[in-house]
MARVEXPA-634921 format. One line per 10 residues: number of its first residue (from 1); their letters; for each residue x, y, z of C-alpha. Coordinates in nm, 2 decimals, always signed. Layout:
NUM> A> X,Y,Z ~ ... .
This chain:
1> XXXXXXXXXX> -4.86,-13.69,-1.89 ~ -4.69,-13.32,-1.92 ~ -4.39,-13.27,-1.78 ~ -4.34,-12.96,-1.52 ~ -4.15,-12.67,-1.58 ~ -3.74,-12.73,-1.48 ~ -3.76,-12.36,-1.33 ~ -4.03,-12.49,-1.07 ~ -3.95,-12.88,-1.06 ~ -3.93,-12.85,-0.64 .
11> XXXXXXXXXX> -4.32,-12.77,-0.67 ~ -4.58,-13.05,-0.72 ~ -4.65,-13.02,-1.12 ~ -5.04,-13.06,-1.09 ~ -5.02,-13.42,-0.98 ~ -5.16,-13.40,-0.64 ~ -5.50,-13.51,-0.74 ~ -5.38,-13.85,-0.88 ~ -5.43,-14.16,-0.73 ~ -5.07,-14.30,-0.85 .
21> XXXXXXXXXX> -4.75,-14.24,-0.62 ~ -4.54,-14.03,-0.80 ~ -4.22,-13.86,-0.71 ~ -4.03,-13.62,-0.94 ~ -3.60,-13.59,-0.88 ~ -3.35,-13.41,-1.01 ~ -3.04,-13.54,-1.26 ~ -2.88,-13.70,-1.00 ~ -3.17,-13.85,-0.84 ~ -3.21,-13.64,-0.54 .
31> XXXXXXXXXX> -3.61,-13.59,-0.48 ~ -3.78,-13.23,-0.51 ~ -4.09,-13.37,-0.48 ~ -4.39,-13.58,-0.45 ~ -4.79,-13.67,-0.46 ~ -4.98,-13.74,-0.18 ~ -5.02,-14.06,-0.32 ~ -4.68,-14.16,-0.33 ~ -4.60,-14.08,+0.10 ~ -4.92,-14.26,+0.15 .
41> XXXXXXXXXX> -4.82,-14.54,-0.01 ~ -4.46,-14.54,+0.15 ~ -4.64,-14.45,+0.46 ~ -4.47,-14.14,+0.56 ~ -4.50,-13.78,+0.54 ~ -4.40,-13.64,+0.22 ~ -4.14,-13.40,+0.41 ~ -3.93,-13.68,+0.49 ~ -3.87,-13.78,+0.18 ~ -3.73,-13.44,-0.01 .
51> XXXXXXXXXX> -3.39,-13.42,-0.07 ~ -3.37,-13.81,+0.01 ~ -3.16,-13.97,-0.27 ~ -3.43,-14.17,-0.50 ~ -3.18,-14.47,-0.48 ~ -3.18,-14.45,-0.11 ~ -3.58,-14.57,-0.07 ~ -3.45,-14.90,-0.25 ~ -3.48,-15.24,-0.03 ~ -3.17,-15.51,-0.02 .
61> XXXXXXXXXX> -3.04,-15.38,-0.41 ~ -2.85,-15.08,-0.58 ~ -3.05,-15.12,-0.96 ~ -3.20,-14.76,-0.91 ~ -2.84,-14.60,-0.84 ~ -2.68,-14.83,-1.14 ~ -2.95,-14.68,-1.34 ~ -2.92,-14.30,-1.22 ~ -2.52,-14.35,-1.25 ~ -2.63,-14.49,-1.62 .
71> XXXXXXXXXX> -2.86,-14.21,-1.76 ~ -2.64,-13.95,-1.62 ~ -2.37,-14.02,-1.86 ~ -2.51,-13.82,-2.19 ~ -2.34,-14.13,-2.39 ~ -2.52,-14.36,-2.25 ~ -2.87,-14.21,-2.13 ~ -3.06,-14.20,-2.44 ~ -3.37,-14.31,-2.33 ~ -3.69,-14.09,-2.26 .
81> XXXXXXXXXX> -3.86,-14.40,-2.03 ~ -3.73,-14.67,-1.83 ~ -3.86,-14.93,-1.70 ~ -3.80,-15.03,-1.31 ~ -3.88,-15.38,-1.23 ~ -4.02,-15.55,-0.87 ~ -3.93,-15.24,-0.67 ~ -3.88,-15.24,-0.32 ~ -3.85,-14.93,-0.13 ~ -3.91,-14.81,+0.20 .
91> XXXXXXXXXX> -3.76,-14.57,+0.41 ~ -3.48,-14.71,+0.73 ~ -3.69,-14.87,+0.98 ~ -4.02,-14.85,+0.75 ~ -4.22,-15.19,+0.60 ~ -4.11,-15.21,+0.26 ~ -4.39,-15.11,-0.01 ~ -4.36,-15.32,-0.34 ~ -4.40,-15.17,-0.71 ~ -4.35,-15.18,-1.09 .
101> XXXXXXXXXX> -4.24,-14.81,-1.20 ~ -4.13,-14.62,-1.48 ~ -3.87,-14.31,-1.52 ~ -3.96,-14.03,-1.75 ~ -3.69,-13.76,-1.82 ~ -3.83,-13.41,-1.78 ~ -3.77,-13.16,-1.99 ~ -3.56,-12.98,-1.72 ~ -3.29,-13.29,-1.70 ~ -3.49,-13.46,-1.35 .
111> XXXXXXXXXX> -3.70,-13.75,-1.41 ~ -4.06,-13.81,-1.27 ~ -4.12,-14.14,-1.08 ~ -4.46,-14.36,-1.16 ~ -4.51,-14.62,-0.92 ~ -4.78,-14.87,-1.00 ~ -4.84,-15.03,-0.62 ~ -4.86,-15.45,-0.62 ~ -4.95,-15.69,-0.33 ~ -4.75,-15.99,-0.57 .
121> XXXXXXXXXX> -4.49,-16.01,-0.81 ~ -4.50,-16.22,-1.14 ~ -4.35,-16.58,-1.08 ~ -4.00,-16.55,-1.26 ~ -3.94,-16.69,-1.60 ~ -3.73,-17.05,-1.54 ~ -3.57,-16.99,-1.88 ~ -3.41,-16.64,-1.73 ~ -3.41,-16.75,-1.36 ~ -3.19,-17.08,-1.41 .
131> XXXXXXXXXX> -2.87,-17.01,-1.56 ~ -2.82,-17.15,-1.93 ~ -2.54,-17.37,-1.80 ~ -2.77,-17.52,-1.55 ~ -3.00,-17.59,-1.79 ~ -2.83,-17.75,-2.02 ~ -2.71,-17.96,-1.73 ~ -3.06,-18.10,-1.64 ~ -3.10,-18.13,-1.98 ~ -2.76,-18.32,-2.06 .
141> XXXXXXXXXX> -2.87,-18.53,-1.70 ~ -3.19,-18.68,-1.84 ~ -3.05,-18.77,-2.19 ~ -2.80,-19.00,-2.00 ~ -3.04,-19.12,-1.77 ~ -3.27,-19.27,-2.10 ~ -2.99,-19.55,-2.20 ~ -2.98,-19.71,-1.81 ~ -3.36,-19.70,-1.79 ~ -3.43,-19.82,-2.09 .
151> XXXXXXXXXX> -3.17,-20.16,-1.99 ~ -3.35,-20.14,-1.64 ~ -3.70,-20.16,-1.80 ~ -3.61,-20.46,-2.04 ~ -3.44,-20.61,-1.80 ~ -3.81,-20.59,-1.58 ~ -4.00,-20.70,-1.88 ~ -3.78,-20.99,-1.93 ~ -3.80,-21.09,-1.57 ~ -4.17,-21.06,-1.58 .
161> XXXXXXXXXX> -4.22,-21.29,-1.85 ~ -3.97,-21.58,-1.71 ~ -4.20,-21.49,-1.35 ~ -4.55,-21.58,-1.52 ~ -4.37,-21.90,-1.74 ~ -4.24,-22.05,-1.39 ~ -4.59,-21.94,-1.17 ~ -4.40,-21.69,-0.99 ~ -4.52,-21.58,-0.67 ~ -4.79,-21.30,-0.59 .
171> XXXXXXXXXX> -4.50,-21.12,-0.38 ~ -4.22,-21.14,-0.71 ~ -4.50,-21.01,-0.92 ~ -4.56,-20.74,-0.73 ~ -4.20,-20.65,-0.70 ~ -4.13,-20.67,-1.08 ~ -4.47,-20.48,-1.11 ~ -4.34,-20.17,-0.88 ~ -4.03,-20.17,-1.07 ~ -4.19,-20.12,-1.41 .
181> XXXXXXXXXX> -4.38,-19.82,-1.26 ~ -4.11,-19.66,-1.11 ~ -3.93,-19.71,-1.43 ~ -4.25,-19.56,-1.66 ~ -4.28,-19.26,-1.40 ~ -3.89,-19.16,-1.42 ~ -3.93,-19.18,-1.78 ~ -4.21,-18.94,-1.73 ~ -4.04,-18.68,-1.55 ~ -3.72,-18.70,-1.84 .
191> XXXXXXXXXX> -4.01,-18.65,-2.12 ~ -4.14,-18.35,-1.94 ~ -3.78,-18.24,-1.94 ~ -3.65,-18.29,-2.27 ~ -3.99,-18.26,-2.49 ~ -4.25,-18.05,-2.36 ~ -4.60,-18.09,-2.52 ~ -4.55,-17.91,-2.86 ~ -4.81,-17.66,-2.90 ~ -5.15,-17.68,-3.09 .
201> XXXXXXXXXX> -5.35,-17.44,-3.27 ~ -5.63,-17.24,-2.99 ~ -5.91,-17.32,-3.08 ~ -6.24,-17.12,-2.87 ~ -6.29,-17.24,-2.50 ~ -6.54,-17.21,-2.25 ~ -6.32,-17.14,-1.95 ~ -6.61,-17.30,-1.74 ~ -6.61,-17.63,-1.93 ~ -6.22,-17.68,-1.84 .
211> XXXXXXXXXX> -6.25,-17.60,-1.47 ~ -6.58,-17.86,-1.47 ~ -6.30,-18.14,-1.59 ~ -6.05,-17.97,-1.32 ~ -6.33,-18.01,-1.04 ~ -6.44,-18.41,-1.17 ~ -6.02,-18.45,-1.13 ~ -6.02,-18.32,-0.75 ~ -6.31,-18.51,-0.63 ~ -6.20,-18.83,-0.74 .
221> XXXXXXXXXX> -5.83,-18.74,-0.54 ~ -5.98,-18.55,-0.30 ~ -6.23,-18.71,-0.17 ~ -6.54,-18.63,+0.06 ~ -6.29,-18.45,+0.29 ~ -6.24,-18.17,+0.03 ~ -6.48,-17.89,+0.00 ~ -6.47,-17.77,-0.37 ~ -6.63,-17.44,-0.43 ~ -6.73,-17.29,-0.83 .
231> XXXXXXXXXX> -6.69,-16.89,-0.78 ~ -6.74,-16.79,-1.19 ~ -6.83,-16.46,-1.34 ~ -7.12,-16.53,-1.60 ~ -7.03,-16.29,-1.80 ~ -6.68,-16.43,-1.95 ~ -6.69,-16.48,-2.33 ~ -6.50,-16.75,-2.50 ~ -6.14,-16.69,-2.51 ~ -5.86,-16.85,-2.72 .
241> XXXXXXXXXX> -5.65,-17.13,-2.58 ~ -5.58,-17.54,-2.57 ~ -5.85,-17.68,-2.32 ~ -5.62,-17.99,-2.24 ~ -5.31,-17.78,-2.18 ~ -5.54,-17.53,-1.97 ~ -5.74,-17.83,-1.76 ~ -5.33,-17.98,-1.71 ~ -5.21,-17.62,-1.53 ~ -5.52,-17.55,-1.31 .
251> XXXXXXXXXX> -5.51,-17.96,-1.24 ~ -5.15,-17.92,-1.13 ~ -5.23,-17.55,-0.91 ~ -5.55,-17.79,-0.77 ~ -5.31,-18.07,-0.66 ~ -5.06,-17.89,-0.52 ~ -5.37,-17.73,-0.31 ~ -5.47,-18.06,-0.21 ~ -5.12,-18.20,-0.10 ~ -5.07,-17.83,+0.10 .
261> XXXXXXXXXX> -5.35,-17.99,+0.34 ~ -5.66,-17.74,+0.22 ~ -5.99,-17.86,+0.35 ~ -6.20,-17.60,+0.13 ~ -6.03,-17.53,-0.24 ~ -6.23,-17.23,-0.44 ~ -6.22,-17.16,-0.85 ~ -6.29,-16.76,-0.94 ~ -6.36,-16.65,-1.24 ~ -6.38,-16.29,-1.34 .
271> XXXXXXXXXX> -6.33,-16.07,-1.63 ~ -6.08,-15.78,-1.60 ~ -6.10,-15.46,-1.84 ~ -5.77,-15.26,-1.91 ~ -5.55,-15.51,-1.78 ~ -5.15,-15.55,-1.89 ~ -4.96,-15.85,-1.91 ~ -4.58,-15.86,-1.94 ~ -4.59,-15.50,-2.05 ~ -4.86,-15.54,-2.32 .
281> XXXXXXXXXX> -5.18,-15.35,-2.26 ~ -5.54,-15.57,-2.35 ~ -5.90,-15.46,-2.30 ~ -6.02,-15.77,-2.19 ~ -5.89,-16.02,-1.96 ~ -5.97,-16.33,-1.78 ~ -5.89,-16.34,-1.39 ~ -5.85,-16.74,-1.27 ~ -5.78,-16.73,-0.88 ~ -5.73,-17.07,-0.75 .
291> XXXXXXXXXX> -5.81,-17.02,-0.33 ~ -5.73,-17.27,-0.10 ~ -5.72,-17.31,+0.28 ~ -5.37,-17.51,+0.29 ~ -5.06,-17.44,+0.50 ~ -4.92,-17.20,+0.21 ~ -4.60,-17.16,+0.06 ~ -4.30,-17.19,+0.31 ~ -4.07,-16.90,+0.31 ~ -3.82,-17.14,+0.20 .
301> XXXXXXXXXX> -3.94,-17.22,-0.13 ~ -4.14,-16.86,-0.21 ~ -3.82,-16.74,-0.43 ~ -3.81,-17.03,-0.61 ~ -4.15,-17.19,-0.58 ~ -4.16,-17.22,-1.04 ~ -3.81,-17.37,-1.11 ~ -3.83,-17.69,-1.23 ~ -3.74,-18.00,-0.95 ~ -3.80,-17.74,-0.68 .
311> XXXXXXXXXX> -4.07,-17.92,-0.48 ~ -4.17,-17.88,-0.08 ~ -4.21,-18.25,-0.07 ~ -3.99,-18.56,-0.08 ~ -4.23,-18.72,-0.33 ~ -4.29,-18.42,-0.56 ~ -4.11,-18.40,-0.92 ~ -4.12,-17.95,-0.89 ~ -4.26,-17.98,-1.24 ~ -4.63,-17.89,-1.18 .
321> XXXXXXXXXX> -4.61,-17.52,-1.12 ~ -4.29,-17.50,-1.37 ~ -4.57,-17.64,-1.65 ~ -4.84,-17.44,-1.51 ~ -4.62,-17.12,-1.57 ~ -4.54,-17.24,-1.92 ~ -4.85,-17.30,-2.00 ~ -4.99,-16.94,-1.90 ~ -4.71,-16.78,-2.19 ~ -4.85,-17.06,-2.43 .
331> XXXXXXXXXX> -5.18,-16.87,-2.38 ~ -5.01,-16.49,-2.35 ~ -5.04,-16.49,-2.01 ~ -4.92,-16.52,-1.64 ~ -4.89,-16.69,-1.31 ~ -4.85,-16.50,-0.97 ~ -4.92,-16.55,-0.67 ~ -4.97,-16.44,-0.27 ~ -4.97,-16.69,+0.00 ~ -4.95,-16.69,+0.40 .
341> XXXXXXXXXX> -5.05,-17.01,+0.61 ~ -5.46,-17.07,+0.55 ~ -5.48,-16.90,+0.21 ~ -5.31,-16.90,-0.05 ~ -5.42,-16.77,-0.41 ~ -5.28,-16.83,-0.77 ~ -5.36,-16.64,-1.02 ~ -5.40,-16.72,-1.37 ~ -5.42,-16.38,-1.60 ~ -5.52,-16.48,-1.99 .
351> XXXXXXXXXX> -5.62,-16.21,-2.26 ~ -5.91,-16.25,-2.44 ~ -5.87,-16.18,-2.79 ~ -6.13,-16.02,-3.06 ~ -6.23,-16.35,-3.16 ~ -6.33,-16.50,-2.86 ~ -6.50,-16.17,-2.76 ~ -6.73,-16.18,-3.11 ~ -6.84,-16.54,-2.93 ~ -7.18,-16.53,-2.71 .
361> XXXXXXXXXX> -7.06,-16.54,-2.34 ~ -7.11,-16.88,-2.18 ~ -7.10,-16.88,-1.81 ~ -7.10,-17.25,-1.74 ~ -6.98,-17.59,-1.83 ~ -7.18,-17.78,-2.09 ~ -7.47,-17.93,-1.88 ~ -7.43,-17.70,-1.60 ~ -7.73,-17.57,-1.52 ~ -7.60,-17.34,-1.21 .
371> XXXXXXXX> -7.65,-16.98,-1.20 ~ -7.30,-16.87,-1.23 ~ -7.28,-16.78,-0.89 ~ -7.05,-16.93,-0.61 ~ -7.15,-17.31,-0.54 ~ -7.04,-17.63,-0.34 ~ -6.93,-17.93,-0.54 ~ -6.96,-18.12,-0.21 .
C-alpha cells in the first residue's frame, strides 16, 4: 500500500475505492482524513471525524494515546507498523464498532489507520489472562489437595472392604460407593490441572469422522429431546491434528450446548481461503461452527467465559472451554465466539497444512453415506 504525499496528507491518498476503513492522521494523531469505508463503518459522516484526535474514537481505554505519546518520541518510535489489538471506537453517544488494526508511518511523519472490522474477538489466552502468581496458586492448591485425597480414598477402600466382610447394608454401600466417586472425580479435575494430555504426533484426520464420534456422544446425553443437525462442506481435505484431542474440545463446546438448555445443536463445516490466525496468514482453513439454540452466555461470564474454574453452573469444573481453547493452539488454531440468548456460535478456526491438502477430500465419516449437505441426526 503506498503511502500519500506529506504535502497533501488532508486529501484522501487514492483509497476511497477500498472496501477497508481507513483513516490517515498526522504525528500527533489528529485525523486529516478518511475512506468512505471507514465513516461507514463508525456510522457517521466522514466530516465529523477530521480534526478528531485518533485517540479520542477509543471506547473505555487510553492504549491508542499511550501508543501515539510512544511513537512520537524519535527514541522510542522505531517502528514502521504497529499493531492495535481488539479496538473499540466509536464516536460520544455512537454504538461502538469493534476492530483489529494496524499503524503505518507515512513518509510525511502521520500514520495511516487499517481497520479490519470483527463481529467477535479471539477468546483470551488463560496463560496471559491469569496472572502468573494466580496460577501458580491453583497450581500449588491442587498439589496439596493430592496427599488428603489420597488418605480420604484409602480410607474409602478400607471401609469398603470391612462393609462387604461384615454384609454391610445396600444403603452403607452406596454411601462408601459415592464417596469413592467423588474422590476419583476431584482427582480428575487436579490431573487436568497439574498434567494436561502431553501432545502426540498429528497424524491426517477426516474432520467428519471426529464430529460423527462427537454426534454418537450427544445422543447418548442428549437424548430424543435434542435435535442434532450435520451442516459439513464436502469439499474439506484432510487436515493435520490428534482426532481424540479434537473429538474431546468439540465434545466439551457440545456439552456445554446441551447444559445451556438448546433443543436443536448444529455442526458446520466449511473451508476458508486466505484466512489468518494469530497474525499468521494460511491459504487454507477449516471453519468448525458449533450452533445451538441455548440461553447463551450471561453477560456475567462473557469476559471470562475460557479461564479455568470459571463455570456458569454450581456443578461445572470451568475446565471444558479452558481445554477446548488449548486444544485449538495444539492444532495452530483458535476459539472465538458470539452469543445472545437463542444462539450462540463457537468457532473452531484450524489451518490445513500442505500435507493434508495433497490428501483426496473426504466429506463424510467413515460409513456415512450422506451427501454432505445439512442433515438431522434425530
Amino acid at each position: 500500500m503506498s503511502s500519500p504525499d506529506s504535502s497533501n496528507q488532508s486529501q484522501e491518498p487514492g483509497l476511497g475505492a477500498l472496501n477497508t476503513p481507513l483513516a490517515w492522521v498526522d504525528a500527533e494523531g489528529a485525523i486529516l482524513g478518511v475512506n468512505p469505508a471507514f465513516a461507514r463503518w463508525l456510522g457517521v459522516s466522514a466530516r465529523r471525524l477530521l480534526g478528531q484526535p485518533l485517540a479520542a474514537l477509543e471506547v473505555d481505554g487510553d492504549a491508542m494515546a499511550r501508543l501515539f505519546d510512544k511513537v512520537s518520541d524519535p527514541q522510542r518510535g522505531e517502528r514502521d507498523v504497529l499493531r492495535l489489538r481488539r479496538m473499540a471506537l466509536a464516536l460520544p453517544g455512537e454504538p461502538s464498532r469493534f476492530a483489529e488494526g494496524w499503524l503505518s508511518r507515512l513518509d510525511g511523519g502521520g500514520w495511516l489507520l487499517e481497520a479490519h472490522p470483527v463481529d467477535e474477538f479471539p477468546a483470551p489466552d488463560p496463560a496471559q489472562a491469569l496472572p502468573s502468581a494466580l496460577a501458580a496458586a491453583l497450581k500449588g492448591l491442587a498439589h496439596e489437595l493430592r496427599n488428603p485425597l489420597a488418605g480420604l480414598k484409602g480410607a474409602a477402600q478400607l471401609l469398603s472392604r470391612r462393609a462387604q466382610a461384615r454384609g454391610g447394608d445396600e444403603g452403607e454401600r452406596e454411601l462408601i460407593g459415592l464417596i469413592e466417586s467423588e474422590i476419583g472425580r476431584l482427582n480428575g479435575l487436579l490431573d487436568q490441572l497439574l498434567s494436561p494430555a502431553p501432545q502426540r504426533p498429528h497424524t491426517a484426520l477426516n474432520i467428519h469422522a471426529v464430529l460423527e464420534r462427537v454426534l454418537r456422544l450427544a445422543e447418548s446425553e442428549g437424548g430424543w429431546s435434542l435435535r442434532l443437525q450435520r451442516d459439513y462442506d464436502p469439499s474439506i481435505p484432510e487436515l493435520a491434528g490428534d482426532a481424540d484431542r479434537l473429538v474431546q474440545a468439540v465434545w466439551n463446546l457440545v456439552r456445554n450446548a446441551i447444559q445451556a438448555g438448546a433443543a436443536t445443536v448444529t455442526l458446520r463445516t466449511r473451508v476458508e481461503h486466505g484466512l489468518r490466525i494469530h497474525d499468521h496468514p494460511h491459504a487454507m482453513g477449516l471453519r468448525l461452527e458449533i450452533v445451538d439454540d441455548g440461553h447463551g452466555v450471561s453477560e456475567e461470564l462473557a469476559e471470562h467465559l475460557f479461564l479455568p474454574l470459571v463455570s456458569g453452573r454450581a456443578d461445572g469444573s470451568g475446565l471444558g472451554l479452558a481445554l477446548a481453547q488449548q486444544v485449538a493452539r495444539e492444532h495452530g488454531g483458535s476459539l472465538s465466539y458470539r452469543s445472545r440468548p437463542g444462539h450462540t456460535v463457537f468457532t473452531l478456526l484450524l489451518p490445513i497444512d500442505g500435507h493434508a491438502r495433497d490428501q483426496e477430500p473426504r466429506a463424510q465419516a467413515d460409513g456415512d453415506d450422506s451427501n454432505g449437505a445439512a442433515s438431522n441426526v434425530h
